[in-house]
PASEBA-1860 file (N, C-alpha, C; in nm, 3 decimals):
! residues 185
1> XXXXXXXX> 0.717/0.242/-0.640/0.616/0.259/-0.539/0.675/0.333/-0.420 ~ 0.569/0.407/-0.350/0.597/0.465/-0.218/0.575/0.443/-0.115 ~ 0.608/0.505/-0.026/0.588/0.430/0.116/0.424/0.409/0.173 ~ 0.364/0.537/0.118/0.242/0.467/0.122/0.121/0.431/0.046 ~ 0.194/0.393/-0.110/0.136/0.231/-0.190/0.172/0.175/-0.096 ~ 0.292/0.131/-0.099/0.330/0.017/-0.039/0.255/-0.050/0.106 ~ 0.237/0.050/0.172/0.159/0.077/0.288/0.036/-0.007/0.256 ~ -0.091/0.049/0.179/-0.192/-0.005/0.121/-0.215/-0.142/0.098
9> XXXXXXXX> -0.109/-0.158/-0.005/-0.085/-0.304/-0.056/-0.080/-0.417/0.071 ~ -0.025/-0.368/0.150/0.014/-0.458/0.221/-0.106/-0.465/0.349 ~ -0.169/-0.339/0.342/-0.294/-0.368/0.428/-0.424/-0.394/0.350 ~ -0.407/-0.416/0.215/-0.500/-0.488/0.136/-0.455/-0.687/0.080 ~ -0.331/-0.710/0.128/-0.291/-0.828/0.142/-0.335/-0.893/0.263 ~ -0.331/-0.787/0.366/-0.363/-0.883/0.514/-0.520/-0.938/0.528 ~ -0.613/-0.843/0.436/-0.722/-0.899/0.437/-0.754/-1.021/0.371 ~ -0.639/-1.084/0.301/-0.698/-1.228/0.244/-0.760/-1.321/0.336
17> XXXXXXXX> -0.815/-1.430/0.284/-0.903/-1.526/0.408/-0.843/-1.719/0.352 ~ -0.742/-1.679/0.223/-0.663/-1.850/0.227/-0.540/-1.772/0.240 ~ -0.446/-1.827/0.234/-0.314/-1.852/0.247/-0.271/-1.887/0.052 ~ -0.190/-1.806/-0.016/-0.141/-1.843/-0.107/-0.093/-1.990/-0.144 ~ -0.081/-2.016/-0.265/0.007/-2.159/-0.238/0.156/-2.138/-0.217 ~ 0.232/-2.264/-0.174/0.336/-2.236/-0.089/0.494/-2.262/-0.193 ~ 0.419/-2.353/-0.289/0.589/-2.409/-0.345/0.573/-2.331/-0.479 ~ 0.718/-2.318/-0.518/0.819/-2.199/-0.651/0.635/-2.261/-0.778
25> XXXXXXXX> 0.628/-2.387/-0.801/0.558/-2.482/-0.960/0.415/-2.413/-0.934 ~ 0.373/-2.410/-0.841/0.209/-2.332/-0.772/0.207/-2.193/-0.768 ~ 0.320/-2.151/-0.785/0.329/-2.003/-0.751/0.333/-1.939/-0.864 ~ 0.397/-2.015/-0.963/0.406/-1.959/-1.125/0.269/-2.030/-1.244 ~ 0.247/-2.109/-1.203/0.078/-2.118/-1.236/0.020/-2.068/-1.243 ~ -0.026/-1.943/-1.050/-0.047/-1.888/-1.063/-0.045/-1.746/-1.137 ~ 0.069/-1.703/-1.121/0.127/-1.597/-1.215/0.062/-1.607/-1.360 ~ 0.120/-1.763/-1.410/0.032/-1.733/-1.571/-0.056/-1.745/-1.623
33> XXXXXXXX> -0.131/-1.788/-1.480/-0.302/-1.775/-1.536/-0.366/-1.658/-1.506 ~ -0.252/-1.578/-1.423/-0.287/-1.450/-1.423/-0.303/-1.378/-1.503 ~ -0.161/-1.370/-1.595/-0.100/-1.326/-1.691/-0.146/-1.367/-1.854 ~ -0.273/-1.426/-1.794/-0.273/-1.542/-1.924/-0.288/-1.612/-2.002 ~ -0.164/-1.702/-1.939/-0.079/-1.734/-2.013/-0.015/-1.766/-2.078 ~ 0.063/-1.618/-2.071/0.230/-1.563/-2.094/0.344/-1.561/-2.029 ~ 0.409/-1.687/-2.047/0.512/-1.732/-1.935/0.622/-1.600/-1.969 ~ 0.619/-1.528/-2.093/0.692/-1.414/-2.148/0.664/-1.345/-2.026
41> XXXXXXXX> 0.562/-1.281/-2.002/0.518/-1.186/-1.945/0.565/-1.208/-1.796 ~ 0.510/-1.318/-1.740/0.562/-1.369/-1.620/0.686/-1.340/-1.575 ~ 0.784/-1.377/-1.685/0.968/-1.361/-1.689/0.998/-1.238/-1.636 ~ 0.911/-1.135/-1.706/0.945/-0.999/-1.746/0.925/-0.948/-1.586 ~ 0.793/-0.989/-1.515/0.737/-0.985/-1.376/0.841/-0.992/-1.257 ~ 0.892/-1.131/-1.301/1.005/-1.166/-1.233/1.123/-1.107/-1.213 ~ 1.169/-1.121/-1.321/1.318/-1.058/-1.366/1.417/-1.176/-1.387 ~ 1.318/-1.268/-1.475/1.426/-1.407/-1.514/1.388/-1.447/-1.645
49> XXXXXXXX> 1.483/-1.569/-1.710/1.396/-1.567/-1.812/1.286/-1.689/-1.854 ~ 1.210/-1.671/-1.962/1.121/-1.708/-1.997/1.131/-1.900/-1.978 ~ 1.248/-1.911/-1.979/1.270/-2.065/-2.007/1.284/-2.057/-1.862 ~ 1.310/-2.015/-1.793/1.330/-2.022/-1.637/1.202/-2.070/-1.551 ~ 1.110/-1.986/-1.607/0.979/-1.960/-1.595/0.931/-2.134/-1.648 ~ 0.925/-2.134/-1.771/0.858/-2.283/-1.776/0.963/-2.379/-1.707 ~ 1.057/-2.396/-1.696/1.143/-2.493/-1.599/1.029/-2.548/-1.440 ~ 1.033/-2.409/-1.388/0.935/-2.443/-1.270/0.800/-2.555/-1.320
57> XXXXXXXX> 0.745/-2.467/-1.425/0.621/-2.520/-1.447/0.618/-2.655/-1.524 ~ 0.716/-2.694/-1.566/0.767/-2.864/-1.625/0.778/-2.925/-1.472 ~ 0.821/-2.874/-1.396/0.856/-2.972/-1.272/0.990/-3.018/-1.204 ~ 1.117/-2.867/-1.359/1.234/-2.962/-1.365/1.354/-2.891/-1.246 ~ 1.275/-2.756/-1.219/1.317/-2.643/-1.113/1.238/-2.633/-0.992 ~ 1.293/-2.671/-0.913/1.240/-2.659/-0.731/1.273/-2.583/-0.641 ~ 1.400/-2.557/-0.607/1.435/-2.492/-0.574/1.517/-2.307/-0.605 ~ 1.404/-2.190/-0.623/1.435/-2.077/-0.620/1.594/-1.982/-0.562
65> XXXXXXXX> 1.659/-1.951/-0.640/1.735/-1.875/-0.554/1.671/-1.765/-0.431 ~ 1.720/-1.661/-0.320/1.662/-1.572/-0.275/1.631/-1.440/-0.319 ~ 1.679/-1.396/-0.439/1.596/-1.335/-0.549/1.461/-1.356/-0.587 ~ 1.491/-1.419/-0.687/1.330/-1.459/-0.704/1.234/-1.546/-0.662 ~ 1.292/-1.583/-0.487/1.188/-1.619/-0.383/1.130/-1.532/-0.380 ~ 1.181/-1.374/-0.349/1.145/-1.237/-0.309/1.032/-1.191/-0.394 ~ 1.083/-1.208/-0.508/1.017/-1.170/-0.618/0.874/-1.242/-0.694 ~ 0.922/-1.345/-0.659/0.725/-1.484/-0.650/0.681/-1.430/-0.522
73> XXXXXXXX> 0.733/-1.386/-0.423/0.627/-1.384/-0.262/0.586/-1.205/-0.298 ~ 0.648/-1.155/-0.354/0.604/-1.051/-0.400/0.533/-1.007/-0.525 ~ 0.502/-1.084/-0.629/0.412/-1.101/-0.752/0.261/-1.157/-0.700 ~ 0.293/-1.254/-0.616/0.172/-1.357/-0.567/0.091/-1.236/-0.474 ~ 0.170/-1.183/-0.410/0.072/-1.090/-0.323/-0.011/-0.945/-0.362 ~ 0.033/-0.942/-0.540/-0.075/-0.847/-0.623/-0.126/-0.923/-0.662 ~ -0.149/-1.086/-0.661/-0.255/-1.146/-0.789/-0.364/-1.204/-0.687 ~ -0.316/-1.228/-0.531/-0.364/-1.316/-0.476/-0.507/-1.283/-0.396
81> XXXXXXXX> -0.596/-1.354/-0.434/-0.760/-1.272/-0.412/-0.780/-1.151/-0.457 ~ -0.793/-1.102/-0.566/-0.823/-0.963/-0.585/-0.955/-0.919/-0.539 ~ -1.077/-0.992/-0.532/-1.213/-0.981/-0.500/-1.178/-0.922/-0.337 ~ -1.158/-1.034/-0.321/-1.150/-1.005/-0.137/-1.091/-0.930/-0.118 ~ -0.954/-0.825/-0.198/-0.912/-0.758/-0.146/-0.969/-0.570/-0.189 ~ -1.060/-0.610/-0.291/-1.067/-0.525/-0.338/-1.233/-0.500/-0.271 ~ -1.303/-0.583/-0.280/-1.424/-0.561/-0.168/-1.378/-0.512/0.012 ~ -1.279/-0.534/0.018/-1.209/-0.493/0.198/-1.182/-0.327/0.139
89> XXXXXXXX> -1.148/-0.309/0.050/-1.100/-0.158/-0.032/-1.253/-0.076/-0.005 ~ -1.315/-0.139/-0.089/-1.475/-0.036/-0.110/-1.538/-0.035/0.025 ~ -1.531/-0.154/0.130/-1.603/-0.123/0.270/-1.555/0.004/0.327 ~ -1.405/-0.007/0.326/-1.325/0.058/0.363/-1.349/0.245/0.319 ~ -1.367/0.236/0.171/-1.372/0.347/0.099/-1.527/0.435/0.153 ~ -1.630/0.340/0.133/-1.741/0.346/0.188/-1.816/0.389/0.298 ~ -1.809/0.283/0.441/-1.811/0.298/0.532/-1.705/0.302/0.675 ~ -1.634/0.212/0.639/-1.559/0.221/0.796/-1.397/0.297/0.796
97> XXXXXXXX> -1.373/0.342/0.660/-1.246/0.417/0.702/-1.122/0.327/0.649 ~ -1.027/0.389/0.752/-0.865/0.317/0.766/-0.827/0.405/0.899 ~ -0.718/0.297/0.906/-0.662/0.343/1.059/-0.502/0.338/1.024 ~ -0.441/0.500/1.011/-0.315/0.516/0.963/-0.233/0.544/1.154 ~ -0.103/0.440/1.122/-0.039/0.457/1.224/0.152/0.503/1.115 ~ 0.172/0.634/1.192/0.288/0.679/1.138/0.381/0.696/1.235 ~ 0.532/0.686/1.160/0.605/0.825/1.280/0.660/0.853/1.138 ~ 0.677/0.985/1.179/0.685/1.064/1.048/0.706/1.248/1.079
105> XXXXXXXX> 0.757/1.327/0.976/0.817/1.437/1.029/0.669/1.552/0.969 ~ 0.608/1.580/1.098/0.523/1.681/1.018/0.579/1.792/1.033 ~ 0.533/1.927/0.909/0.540/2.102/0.926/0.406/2.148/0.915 ~ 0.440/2.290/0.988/0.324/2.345/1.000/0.317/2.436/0.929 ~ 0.200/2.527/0.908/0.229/2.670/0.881/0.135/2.713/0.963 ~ 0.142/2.802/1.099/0.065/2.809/1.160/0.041/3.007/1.175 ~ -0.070/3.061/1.219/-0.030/3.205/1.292/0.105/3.249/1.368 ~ 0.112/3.348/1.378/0.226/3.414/1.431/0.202/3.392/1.590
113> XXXXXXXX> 0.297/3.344/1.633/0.322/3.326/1.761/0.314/3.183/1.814 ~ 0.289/3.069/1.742/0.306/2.947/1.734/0.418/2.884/1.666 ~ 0.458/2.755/1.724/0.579/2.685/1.723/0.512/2.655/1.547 ~ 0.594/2.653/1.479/0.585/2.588/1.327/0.731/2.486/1.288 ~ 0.763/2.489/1.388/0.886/2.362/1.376/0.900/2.248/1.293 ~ 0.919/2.201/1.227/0.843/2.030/1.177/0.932/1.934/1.291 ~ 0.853/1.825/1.353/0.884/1.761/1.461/0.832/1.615/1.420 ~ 0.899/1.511/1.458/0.861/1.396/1.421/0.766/1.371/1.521
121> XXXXXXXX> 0.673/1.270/1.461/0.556/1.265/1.554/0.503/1.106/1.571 ~ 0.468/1.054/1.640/0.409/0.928/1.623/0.265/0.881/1.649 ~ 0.186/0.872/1.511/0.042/0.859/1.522/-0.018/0.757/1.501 ~ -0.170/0.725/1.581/-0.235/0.588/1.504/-0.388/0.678/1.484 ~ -0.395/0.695/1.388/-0.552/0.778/1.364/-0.604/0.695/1.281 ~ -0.747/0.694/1.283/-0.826/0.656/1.232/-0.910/0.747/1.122 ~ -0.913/0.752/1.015/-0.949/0.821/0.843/-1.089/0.810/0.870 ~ -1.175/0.872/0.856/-1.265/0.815/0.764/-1.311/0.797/0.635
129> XXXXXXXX> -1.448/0.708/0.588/-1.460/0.734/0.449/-1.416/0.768/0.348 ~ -1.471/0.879/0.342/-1.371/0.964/0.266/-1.240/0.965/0.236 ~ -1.205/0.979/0.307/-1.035/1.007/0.316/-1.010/0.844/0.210 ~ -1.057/0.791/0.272/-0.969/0.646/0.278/-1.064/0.606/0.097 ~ -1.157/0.681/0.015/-1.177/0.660/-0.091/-1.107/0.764/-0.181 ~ -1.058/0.882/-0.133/-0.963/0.982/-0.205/-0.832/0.894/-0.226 ~ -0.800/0.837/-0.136/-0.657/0.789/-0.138/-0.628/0.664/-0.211 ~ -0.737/0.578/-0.203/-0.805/0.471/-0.311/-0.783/0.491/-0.456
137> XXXXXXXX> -0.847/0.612/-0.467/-0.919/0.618/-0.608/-0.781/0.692/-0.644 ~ -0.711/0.779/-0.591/-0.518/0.862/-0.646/-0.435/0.757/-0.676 ~ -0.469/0.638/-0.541/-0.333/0.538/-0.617/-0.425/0.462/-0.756 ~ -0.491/0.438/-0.753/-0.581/0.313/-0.853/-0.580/0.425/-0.998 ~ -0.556/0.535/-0.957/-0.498/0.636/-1.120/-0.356/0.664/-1.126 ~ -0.313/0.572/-1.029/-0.143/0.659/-1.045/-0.080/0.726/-1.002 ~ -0.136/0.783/-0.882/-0.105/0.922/-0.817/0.065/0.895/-0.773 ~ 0.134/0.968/-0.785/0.282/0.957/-0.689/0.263/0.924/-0.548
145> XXXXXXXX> 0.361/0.929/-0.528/0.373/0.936/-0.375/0.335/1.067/-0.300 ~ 0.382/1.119/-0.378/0.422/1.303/-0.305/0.224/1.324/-0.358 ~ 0.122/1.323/-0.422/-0.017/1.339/-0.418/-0.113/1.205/-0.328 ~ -0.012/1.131/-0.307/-0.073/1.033/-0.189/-0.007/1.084/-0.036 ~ 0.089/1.137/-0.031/0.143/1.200/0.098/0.016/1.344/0.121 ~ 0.005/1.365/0.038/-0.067/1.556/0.060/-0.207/1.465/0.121 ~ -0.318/1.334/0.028/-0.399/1.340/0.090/-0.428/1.260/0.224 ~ -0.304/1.193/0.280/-0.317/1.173/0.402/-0.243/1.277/0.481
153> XXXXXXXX> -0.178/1.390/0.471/-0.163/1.501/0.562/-0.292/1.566/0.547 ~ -0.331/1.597/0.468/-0.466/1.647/0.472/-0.580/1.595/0.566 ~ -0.601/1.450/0.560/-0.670/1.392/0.625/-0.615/1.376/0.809 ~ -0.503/1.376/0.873/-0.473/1.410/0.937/-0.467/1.528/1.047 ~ -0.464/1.636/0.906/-0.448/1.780/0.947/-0.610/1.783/1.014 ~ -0.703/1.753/0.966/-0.836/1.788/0.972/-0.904/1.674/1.087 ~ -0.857/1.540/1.066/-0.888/1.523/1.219/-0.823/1.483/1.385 ~ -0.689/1.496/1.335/-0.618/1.494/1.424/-0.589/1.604/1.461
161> XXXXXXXX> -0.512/1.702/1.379/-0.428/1.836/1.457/-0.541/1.934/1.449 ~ -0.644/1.918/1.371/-0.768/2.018/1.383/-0.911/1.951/1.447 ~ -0.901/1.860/1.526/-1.005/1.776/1.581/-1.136/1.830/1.554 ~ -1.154/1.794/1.403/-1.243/1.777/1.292/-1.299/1.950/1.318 ~ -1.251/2.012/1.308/-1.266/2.189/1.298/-1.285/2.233/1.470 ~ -1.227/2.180/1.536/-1.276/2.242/1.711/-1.150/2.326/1.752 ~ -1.037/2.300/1.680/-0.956/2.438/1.716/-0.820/2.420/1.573 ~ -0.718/2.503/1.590/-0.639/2.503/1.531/-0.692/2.615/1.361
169> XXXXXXXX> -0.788/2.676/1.336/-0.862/2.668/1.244/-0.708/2.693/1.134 ~ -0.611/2.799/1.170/-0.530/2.813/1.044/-0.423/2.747/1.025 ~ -0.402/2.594/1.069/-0.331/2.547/1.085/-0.309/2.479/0.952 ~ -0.206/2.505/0.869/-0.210/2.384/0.757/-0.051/2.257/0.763 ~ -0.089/2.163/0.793/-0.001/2.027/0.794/0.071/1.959/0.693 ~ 0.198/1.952/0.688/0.272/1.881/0.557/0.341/1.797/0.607 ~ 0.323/1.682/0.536/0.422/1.530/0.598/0.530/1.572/0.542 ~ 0.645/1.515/0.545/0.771/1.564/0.507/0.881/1.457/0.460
177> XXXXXXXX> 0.881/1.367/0.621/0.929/1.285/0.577/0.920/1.139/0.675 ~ 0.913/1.042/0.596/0.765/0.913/0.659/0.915/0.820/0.758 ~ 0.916/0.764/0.846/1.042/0.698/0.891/0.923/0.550/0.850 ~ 0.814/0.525/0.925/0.734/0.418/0.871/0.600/0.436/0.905 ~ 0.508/0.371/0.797/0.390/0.394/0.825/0.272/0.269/0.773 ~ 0.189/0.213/0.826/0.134/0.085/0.844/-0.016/0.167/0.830 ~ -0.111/0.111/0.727/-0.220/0.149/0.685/-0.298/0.000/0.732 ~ -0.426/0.014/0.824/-0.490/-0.118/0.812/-0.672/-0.070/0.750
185> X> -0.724/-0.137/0.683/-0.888/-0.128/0.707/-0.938/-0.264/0.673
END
């Protein structure tokens, strides 16, 4: 994953409305009724093995190393509400957007006689619609990183550095390189 899946994910996690469950035996339940269950499959999720996996779920393992604490707080947060997170996705896709905050190295390619430097920049813009269902629908097929980077420079280019066509007209924008970037809708 890239920096901004990762991005997504994590602003499609914040929209949950419970709180996951909290202990290692609840957490892999979950997993294999996700999965399920396939405590196999689960293992594979993890990166432990299969008998490891039912240990928790017997009752006879409690305490997680910090590995695969990491790795349950990070499984649980793709399984956990998918409805809710995926209805916060389509409002989002739909009507109200996303609000991308970056610092990050943009380039330009601009007319002759303008700075085309790439300069790190630090933004909080707000997407709309659109944008924020292009970028939806690239990761939910797979898109890389580098075809999820083009359509939020794109979306950028057009309403930030081209304030939605009021100047800049030949200006075209390339992210380059992301230091961090926080997606909310």
């Amino acid at each position: 994953m890239g920096d901004i899946d990762d991005a997504l994910e994590r602003a499609g996690y914040e929209r949950v409305t419970k709180q996951p469950p909290k202990t290692p035996a609840a957490r892999m339940r979950l997993l294999v009724k996700a999965e399920k269950g396939s405590t196999k499959a689960v293992a594979q999720r993890l990166g432990v093995s299969q008998r490891q996996v039912e240990r928790y779920l017997a009752g006879k393992a409690k305490h997680p190393r910090p590995a695969l604490r990491d790795a349950l707080a990070r499984e649980i947060a793709k399984v956990w509400q998918p409805r809710v997170r995926q209805q916060a996705r389509k409002k989002a896709a739909t009507s109200t957007g996303i609000t991308i905050e970056t610092r990050a190295r943009f380039g330009y390619t601009a007319p002759v006689g303008t700075t085309d430097d790439p300069r790190m920049r630090r933004l909080t813009v707000h997407l709309p619609a659109a944008y924020a269902g292009r970028l939806f629908e690239a990761q939910q097929q797979g898109a890389d990183d580098a075809q999820l980077r083009e359509i939020v420079a794109e979306g950028l280019q057009e309403i930030y550095f081209k304030d939605n066509g009021r100047r800049a007209d030949h200006l075209a924008v390339e992210l380059t390189e992301i230091d961090y970037i926080d997606v909310s809708f």
